[in-house]
N, C-alpha and C positions, 0 to 999 in steps of 0.2 A: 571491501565488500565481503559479508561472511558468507561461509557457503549454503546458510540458507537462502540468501539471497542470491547468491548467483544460479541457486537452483532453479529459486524463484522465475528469474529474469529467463531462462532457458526452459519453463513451461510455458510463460506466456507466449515467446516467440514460438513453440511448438505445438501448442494447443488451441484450439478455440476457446476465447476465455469466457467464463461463466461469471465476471465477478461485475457486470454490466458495462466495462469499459469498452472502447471499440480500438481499431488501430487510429490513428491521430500521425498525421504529417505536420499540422500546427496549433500552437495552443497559445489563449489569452494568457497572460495569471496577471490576477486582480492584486494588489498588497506588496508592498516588498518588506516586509517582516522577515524574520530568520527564514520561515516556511515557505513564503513565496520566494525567498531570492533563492533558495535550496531548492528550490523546484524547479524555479526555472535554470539554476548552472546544470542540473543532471539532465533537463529534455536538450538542453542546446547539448551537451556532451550524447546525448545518445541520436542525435541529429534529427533532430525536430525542432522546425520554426517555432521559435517564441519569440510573442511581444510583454515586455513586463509593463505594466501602469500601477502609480501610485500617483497621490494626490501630492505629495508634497515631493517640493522640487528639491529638499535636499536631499532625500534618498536616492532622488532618481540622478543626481548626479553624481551620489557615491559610489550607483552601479552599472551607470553609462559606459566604462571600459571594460566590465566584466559580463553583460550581458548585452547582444548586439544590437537590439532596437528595443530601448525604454523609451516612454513619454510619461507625461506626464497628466492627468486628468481625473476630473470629480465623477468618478464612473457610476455615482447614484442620478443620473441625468442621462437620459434614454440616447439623449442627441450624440452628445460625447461618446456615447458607447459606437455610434452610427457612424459619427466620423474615425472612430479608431478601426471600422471594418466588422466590428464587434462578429456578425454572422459570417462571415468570408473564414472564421476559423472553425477547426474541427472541432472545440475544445474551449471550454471559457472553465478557469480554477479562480475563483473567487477566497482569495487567498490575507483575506483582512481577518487583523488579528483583535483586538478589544474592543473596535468600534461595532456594537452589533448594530447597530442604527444602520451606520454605513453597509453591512456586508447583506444585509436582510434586503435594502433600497436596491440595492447593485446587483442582487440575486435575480430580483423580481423584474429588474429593467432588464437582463437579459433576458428572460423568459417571455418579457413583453414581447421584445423585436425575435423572438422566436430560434433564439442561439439552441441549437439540439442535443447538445451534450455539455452541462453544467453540475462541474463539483465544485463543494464549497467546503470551506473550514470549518467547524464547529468549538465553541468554547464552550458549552454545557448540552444536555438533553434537549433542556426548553428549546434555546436557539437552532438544535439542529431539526426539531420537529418544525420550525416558524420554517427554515428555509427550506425542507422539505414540501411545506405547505404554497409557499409561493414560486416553486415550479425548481426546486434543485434537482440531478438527477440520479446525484450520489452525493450523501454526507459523509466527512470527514473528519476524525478526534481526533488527532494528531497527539497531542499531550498525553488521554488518556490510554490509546494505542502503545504508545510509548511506554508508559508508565505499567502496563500491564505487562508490555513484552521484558522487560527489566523485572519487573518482581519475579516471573517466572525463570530469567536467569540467572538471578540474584539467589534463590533459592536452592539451585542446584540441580534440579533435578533435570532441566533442560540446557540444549547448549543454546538454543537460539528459536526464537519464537515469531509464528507474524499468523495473525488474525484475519483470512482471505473474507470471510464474511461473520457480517453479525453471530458470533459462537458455533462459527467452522473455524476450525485451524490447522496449521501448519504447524510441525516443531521437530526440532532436529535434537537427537537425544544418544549419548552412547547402547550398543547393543545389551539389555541386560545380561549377567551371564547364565541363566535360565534357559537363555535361545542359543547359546552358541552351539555349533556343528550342529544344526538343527535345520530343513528345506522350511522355508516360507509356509510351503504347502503343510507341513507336519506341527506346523507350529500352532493354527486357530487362532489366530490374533483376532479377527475379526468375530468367530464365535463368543472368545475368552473377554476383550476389551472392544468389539466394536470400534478399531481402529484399522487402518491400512498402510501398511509400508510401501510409500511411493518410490523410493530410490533409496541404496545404499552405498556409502563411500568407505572401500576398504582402508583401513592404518597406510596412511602412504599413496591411498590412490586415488581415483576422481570419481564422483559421482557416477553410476552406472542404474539403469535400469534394476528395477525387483520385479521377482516374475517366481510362478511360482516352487519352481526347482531352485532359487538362489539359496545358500549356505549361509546362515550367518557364521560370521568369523570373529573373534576376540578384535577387538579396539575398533570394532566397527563403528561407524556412524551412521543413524537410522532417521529419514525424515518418513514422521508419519502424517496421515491425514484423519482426521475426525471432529468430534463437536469436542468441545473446551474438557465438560467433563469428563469424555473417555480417554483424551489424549490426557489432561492430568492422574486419570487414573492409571493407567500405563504407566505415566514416568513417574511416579509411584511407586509402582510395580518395577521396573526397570533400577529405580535407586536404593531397593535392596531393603 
């Protein structure tokens, strides 16, 4: 886990989240594709009940040791979803990957039986606006998320990247040397770039609060907060 992500994981447990998720003791996931079965090994490792369901029975016996209650079932059928408890979870992840016939049906059947918190996968715009429309309650790029957070650290300028919402973001980026021996407060980051330094990790040490008397230091690592373009324009600004 890099440390933006474990920064990550240590505001959500700290904060009230704004990114429309709720807290979740257990969750459906729909697909056992790369993306559902990685979704479901990380909620069982961070100890939340998961049920996985895919339609075909050789997946679900490929992942019957690895994930502790799969079944199996055509989850674009309102009944199947009813017998699997469908509503009795916090959490239904609609986690089908190329079939969008499938994942659009199976959206919409939970939304029927009235499941109250429904994320889905998305394979293009169109699709994610379809399942938005028949009752998703968060859509999900997974690829293109990906693909975005990789060019930005492919590029250099950032160490590590994650998209909280539609063109808000997160990104962990070394101190420019511009800022060093510089207080937070004297620096205008916010006036200058319209950006926010959430936490700093000194050379060697652990993430800490920023606040506005902290000093930047040489080999610092800085996660900031802003929209896509200020935080790229920063790291930018920060790579010299």
């Amino acid at each position: 886990m890099s440390s933006l992500e474990r920064f990550r994981k240590w505001a959500d447990e700290s904060f009230a989240r704004t990114d429309g998720s709720i807290e979740t003791n257990s969750v459906l996931v729909i697909g056992l594709g790369r993306f559902g079965t990685a979704l479901a090994a990380e909620l069982g490792k961070l100890g939340v009940a998961v049920m996985a369901v895919d339609i075909s029975q050789d997946l679900v016996d490929e992942w019957a040791d690895r994930i502790a209650h799969v079944r199996v079932a055509d989850t674009t059928s309102a009944s199947a979803l009813t017998q699997l408890g469908a509503v009795d979870f916090d959490a239904a992840v609609v986690a089908i990957g190329s079939d969008i016939e499938a994942s659009v049906l199976t959206t919409a059947a939970l939304a029927d039986l009235g499941v109250g918190n429904i994320w889905a996968k998305a394979i293009t715009t169109e699709h994610g606006r379809i399942l938005e429309r028949v009752g998703a309650h968060r859509v999900v790029f997974p690829e293109k998320q990906m693909g975005e957070r990789v060019a930005h650290m492919v590029s250099g300028e950032v160490v590590d990247y994650f998209e909280l919402d539609e063109g808000f973001v997160l990104a962990e980026l070394q101190a420019p040397e511009s800022l060093i021996g510089i207080r937070l407060a004297d620096s205008h980051l916010r006036d200058r770039f319209r950006v926010t330094v959430v936490c700093i990790k000194p050379e060697g040490g652990s993430f800490t609060y920023a606040t506005a008397n902290t000093v930047i230091g040489s080999g610092d690592l800085l996660v900031i907060a802003g929209t896509v373009d200020d935080a790229q324009r920063f790291a930018e600004h920060a790579a010299g």
